[in-house]
C-alpha positions in Angstrom: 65.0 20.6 22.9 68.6 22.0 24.1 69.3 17.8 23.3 69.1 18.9 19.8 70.9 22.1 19.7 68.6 24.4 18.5 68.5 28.3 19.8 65.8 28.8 23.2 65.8 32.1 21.0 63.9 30.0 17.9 61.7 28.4 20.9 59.9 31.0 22.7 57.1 29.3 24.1 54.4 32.2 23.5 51.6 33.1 21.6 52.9 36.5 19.9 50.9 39.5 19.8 51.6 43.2 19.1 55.0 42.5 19.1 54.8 40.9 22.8 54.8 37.1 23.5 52.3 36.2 25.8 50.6 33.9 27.6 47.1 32.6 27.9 45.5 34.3 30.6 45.1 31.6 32.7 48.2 29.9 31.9 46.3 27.2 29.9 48.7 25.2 27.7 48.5 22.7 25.3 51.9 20.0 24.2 53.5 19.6 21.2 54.8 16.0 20.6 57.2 14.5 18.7 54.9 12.6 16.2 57.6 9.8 15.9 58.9 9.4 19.2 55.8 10.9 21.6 58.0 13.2 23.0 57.1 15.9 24.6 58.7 19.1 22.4 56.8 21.8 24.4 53.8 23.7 25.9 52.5 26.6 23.9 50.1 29.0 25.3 46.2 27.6 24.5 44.4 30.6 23.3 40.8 31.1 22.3 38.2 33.9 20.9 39.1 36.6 23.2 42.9 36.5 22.4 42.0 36.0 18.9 39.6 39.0 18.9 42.5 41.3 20.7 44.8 40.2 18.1 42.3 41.5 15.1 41.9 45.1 17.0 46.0 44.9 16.6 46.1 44.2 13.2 43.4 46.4 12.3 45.1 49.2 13.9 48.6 48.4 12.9 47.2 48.3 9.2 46.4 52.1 9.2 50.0 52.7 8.9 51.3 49.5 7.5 49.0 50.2 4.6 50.7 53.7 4.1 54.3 51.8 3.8 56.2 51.9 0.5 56.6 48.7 -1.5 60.1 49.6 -1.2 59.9 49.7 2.6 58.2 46.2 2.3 60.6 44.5 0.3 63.3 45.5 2.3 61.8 43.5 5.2 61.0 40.6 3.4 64.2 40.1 2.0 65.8 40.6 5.7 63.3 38.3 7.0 64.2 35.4 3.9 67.8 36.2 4.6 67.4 35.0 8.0 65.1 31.9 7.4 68.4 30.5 5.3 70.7 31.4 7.8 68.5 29.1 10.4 68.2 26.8 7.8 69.5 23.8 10.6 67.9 25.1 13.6 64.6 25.8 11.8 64.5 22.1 10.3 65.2 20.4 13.2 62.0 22.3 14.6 60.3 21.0 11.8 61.5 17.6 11.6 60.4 17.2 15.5 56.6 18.5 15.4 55.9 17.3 11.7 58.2 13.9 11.6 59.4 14.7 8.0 62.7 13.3 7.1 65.5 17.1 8.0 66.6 16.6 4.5 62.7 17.6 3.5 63.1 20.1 6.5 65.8 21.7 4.9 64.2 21.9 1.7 61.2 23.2 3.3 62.6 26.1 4.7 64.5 26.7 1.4 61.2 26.7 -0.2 59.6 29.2 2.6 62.4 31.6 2.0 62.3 32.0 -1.5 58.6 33.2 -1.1 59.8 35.7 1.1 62.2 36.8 -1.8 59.2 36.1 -5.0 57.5 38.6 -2.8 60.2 41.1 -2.2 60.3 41.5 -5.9 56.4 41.4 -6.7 55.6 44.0 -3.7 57.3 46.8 -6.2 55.1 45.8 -9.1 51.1 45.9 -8.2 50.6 48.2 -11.1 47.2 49.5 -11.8 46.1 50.5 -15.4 45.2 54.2 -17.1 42.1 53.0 -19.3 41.5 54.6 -22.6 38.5 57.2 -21.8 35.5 57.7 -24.3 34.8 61.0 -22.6 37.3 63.9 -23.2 36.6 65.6 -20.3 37.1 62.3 -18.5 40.8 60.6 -17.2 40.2 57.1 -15.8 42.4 55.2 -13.5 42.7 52.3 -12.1 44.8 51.2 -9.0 44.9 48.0 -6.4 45.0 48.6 -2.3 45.7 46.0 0.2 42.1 45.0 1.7 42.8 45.3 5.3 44.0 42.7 7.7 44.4 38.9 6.8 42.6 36.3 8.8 45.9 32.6 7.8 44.7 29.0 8.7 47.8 27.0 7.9 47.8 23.4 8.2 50.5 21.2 9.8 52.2 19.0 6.8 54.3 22.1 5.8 54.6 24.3 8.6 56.6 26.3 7.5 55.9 26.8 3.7 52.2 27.1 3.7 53.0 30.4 7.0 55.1 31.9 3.9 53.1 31.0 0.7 50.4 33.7 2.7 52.2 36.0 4.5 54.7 36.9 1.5 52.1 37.8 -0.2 49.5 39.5 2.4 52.6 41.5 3.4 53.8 42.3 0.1 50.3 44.1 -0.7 50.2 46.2 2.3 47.8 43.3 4.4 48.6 42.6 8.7 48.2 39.4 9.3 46.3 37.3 12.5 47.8 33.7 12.0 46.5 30.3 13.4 49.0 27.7 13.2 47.9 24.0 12.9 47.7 22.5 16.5 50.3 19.7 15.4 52.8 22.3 14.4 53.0 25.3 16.0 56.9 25.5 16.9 57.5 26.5 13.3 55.3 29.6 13.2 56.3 31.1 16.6 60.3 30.3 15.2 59.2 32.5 12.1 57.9 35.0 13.9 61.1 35.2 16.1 63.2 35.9 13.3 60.1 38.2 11.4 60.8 40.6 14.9 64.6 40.2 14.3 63.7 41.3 10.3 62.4 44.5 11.0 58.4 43.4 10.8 56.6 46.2 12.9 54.4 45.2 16.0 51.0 44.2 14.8 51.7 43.3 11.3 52.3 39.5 12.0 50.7 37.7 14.8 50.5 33.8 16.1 47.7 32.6 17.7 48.7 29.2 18.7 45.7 26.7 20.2 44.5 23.2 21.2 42.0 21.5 18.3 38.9 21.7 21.2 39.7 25.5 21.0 40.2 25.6 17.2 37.0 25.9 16.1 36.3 28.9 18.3 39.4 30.9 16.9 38.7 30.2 13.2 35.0 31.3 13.8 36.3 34.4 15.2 38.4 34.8 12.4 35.6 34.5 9.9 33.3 36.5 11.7 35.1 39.5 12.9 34.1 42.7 10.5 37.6 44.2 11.2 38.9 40.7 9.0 38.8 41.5 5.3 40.5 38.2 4.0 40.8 34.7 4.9 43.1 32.2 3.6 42.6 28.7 4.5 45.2 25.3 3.8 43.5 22.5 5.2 40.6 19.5 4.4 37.3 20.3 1.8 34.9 19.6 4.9 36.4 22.5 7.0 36.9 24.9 4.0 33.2 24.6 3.2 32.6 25.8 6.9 34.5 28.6 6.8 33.0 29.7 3.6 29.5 30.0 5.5 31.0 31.8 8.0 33.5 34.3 6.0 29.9 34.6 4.1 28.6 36.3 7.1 30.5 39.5 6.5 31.2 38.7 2.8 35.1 38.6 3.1 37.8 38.1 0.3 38.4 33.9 0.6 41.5 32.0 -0.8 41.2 28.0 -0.3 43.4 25.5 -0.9 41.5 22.0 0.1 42.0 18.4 -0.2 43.1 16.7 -3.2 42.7 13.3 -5.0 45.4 13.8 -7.5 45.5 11.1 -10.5 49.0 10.1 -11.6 48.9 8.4 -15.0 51.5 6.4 -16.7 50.4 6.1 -20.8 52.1 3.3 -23.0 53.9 6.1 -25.0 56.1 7.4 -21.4 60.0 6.5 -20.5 59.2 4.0 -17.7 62.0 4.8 -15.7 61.3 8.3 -15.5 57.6 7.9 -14.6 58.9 6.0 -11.5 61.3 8.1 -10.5 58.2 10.8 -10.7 55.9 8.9 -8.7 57.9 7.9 -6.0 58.7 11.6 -5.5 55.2 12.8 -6.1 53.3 9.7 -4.1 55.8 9.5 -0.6 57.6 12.7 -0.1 56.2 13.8 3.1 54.6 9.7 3.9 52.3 11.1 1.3 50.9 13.6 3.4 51.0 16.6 1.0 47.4 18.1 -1.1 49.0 17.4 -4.5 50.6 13.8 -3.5 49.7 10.9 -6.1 46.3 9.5 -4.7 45.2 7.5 -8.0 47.9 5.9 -10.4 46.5 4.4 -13.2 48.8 2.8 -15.3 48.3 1.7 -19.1 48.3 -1.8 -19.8 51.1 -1.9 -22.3 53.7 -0.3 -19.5 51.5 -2.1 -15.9 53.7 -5.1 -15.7 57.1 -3.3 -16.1 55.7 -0.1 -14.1 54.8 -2.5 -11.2 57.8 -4.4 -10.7 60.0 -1.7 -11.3 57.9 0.8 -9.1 58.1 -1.7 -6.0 61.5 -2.2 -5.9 62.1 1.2 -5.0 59.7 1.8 -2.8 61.5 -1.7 -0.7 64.8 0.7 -0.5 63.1 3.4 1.8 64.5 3.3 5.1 61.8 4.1 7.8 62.4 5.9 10.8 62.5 9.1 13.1 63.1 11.8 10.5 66.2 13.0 12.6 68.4 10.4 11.7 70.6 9.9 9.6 69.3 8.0 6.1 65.7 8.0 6.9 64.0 8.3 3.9 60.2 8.1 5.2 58.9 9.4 8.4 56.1 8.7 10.3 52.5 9.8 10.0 51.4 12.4 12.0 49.4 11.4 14.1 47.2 7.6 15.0 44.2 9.1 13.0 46.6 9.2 9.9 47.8 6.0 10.2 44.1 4.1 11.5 42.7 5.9 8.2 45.6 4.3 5.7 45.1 0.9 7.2 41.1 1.6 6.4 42.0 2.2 2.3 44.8 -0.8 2.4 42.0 -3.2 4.2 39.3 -1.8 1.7 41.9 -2.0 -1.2 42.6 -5.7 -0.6 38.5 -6.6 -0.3 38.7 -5.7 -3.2 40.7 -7.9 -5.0 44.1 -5.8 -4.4 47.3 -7.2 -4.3 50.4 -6.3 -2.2 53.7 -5.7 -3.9 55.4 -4.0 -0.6 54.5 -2.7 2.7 50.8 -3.2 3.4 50.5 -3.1 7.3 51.2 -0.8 9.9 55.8 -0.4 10.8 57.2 -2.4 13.5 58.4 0.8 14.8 54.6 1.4 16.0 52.9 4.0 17.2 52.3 6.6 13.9 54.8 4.3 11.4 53.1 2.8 8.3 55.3 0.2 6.2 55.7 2.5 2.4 52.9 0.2 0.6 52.7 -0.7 -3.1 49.0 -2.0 -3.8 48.3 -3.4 -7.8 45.3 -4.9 -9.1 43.3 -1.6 -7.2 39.4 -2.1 -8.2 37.9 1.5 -9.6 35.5 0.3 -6.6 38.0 1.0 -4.2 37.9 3.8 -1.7 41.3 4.7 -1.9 40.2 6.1 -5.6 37.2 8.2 -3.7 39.0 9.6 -0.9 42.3 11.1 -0.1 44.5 9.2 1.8 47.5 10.7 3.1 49.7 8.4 3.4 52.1 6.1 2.2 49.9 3.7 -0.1 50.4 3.4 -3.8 47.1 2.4 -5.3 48.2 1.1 -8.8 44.9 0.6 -11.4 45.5 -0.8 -15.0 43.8 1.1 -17.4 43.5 0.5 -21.5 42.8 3.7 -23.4 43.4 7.1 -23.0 39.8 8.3 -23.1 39.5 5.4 -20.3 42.1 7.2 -17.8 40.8 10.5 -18.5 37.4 9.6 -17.2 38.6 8.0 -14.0 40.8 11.0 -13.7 37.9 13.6 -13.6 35.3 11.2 -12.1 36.4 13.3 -8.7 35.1 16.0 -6.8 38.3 17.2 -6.3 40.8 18.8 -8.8 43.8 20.2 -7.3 47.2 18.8 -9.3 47.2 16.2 -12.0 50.4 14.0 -13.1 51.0 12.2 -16.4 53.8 10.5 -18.5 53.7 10.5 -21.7 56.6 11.2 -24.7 53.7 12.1 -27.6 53.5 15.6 -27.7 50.0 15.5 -29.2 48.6 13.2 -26.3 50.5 15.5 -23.9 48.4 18.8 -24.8 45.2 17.0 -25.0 45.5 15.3 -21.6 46.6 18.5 -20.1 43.7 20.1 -21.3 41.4 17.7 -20.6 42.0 17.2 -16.7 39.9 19.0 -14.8 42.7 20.3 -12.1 44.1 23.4 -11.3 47.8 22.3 -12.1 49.5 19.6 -14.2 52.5 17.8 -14.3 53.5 16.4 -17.4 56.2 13.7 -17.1 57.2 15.5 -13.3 56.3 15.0 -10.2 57.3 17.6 -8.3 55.6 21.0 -9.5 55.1 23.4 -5.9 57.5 26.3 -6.4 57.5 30.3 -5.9 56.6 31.3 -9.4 53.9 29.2 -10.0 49.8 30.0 -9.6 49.2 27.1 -6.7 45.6 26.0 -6.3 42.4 24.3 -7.7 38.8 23.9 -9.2 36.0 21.8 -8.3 36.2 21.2 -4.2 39.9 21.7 -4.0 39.8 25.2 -3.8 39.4 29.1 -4.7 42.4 31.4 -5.6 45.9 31.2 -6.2 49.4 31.2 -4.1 52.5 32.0 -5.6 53.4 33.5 -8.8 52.2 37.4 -9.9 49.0 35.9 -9.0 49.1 35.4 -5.9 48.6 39.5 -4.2 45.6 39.4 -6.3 43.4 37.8 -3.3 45.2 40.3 -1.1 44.4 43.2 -2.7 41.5 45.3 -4.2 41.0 47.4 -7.5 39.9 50.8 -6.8 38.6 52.8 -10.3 39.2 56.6 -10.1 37.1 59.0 -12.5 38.5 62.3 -12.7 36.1 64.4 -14.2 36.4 68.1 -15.6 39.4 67.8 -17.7 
């Protein structure tokens, strides 16, 4: 990693516990590889149940005080710690780019985006207010006030490895919450960088910890997670399938759960939108990240009157991306993240075709090998078509032709998921009814990018429970407490 200039002090190599970074106790190890080259990044410690369990006793310890902490106190250190996240802006993006494969232009904006989370919740930590509710007993004053629920179980996944850390531990730390934190498998350079500079920001021993592992041992330290009484809240990023097992097992002690799972996000293009635009949109909402991101563009249905021009227009931008290892210079799209990624969107452009798709770009696996997919344009997508039933991940535009509104709506919500929806459109009155009508958490109406600080972040059906972000977001990290006072 020296190759790349990046600080040893941003790389320590450890799982970090109690303010300590330490080792497995056998020295077991797992690598961390450069999803676009193979290279080998590193060897971070390979803990399991036992490390995970002393990590919980920490944070349950450390959260008798941290609990007893002013907001001000709080805010203080999150600002530091957001201060210091732009300041590594470069270092912290090359770390990125190399375990995730992003392009460092996303990198950068990626820690740009973690930061300011660290500054929303800077602000929000000084304003959990509780409520003074109108009595109907005179002798009788009734309060009401909100306390951090203990110590915060984080499963973060690896497409942002640095934003989803942040989107949770602004928050848990903002209410009062310590924090045990497993990093996704893929990505764990990014956390233990974070929590480098979190010890530099003035975060007290216990409050934040890493447990980095293998995937064989992942299921072990989740489990743990979910099952430990001393755990009051679990937040999970990741796929529908684990989420739903982590809710049986959170059950078992009847925790606090915040999920944001898969999505299957339609992206709909009416007759009445500004064609132009709606491309623009979708080519930032379908590839940013190889369209490996929960809110990317799965299903784009297009109305007849605008298919043609949408099409055309549509490919010929997605022929100008420049494919490559995300640390050079002009790459555009990087590579997926790993062989299962790619083997699954060569699965939903096989299926796509079978079923009387047609190419317009891309369509097969890069020459650059390995985890490279060529950025792939598919029209002519039959509503039989698996790519409109499952999430793909990846760089494959499924385009559908649709007729009337009432048509796209119903292909829209004909999905177990409902995370983020996308539409063009430049009649106001369609614009509120279609908004209304899709059955996701957020929409974008004639954007495609809509992730930031301020905003509630999550979704209904099987894409999730709770929100991130926004005044919202300490709400899953914190409990309302009603106090009578009697005798007045």
């Amino acid at each position: 990693m020296e190759k790349y200039g990046i600080p040893q002090s941003l790389l320590p190599g450890k799982a970090y516990i109690n303010g300590t970074w330490v080792s497995e106790k056998t020295g077991k190890t797992f690598k961390v590889l450069n999803p676009a080259t193979g290279e080998l990044l590193g060897e971070v410690p390979d803990l399991g149940a036992a490390e995970t369990e002393e990590a919980i006793g920490v944070a349950y310890k450390t959260f008798q005080t941290w609990k007893e902490t002013t907001a001000k106190e709080r805010a203080k250190i999150l600002r530091k710690w957001s201060e210091l996240l732009m300041a590594n802006q470069e270092h912290l993006a090359k770390i990125l780019t190399l375990e995730n494969g992003k392009p460092l232009t996303e990198g950068k904006g990626e820690i740009g985006f973690s930061a300011s989370f660290f500054d929303w919740y800077a602000e929000e930590a000084r304003r959990t207010y509780g409520d003074v509710v109108p009595t109907p007993a005179q002798n009788k004053r009734l309060v009401v006030i909100r306390q951090p629920v203990g110590v915060a179980g984080l499963i973060t996944p690896w497409n942002f490895p640095a934003g989803m850390i942040a989107r949770k531990v602004a928050a848990a730390l903002a209410a009062g919450c310590t924090t045990v934190l497993k990093p996704a498998e893929d990505t764990p350079l990014s956390a233990l960088a974070m929590a480098q500079l979190a010890e530099v920001a003035g975060v007290p021993a216990g409050v934040f910890n890493v447990i980095p592992c293998s995937r064989p041992n992942a299921a072990s330290v989740g489990k743990t997670l979910c099952e430990s009484p001393l755990v009051a809240k679990i937040s999970f990023t990741g796929s529908s399938a684990t989420g739903k097992l982590i809710l049986k097992q959170a059950a078992s002690t009847v925790k606090k759960v915040s999920m944001e799972l898969g999505g299957n996000a339609p992206f709909i293009v009416f007759n009445s939108a500004n064609v132009d635009a709606a491309v623009k949109g979708a080519i930032l909402c379908k590839y940013r990240g190889s369209g490996q991101t929960c809110v990317s563009a799965n299903r784009m249905l297009i109305q007849e009157g605008v298919y043609d021009e949408f099409c055309s227009k549509f490919a010929a931008e997605v022929k100008k991306f420049v494919v490559g290892d995300g640390m050079q210079e002009g790459v555009t799209q990087g590579p997926l993240i790993n062989e299962r990624g790619l083997e699954k969107v060569k699965r939903h452009v096989e299926d796509a075709l079978q079923n009387g798709g047609k190419v317009l770009c891309g369509g097969k696996p890069h020459s650059l090998g390995r985890t490279f997919f060529e950025p792939t344009v598919i029209s002519e997508v039959s509503n039989k078509a698996v790519v409109l039933q499952e999430e793909t991940f990846g760089p494959l535009a499924a385009l559908v032709k649709f007729n009337t509104e009432a048509e796209a709506i119903a292909i829209a919500n004909n999905c177990r998921h409902g995370l983020a929806g996308y539409f063009y459109s430049q009649d106001i009155s369609q614009a509120w009814r279609v908004a209304e009508q899709m059955e996701v958490g957020m929409v974008g109406i004639n954007e495609g990018l809509i992730s930031m600080d301020v905003i509630p972040f999550g979704g209904v059906k099987e894409s999730g429970l709770g929100r991130e972000g926004s005044k919202y977001g300490l709400d899953d990290y914190m409990e309302m407490k009603y106090i009578c006072f009697g005798g007045i």
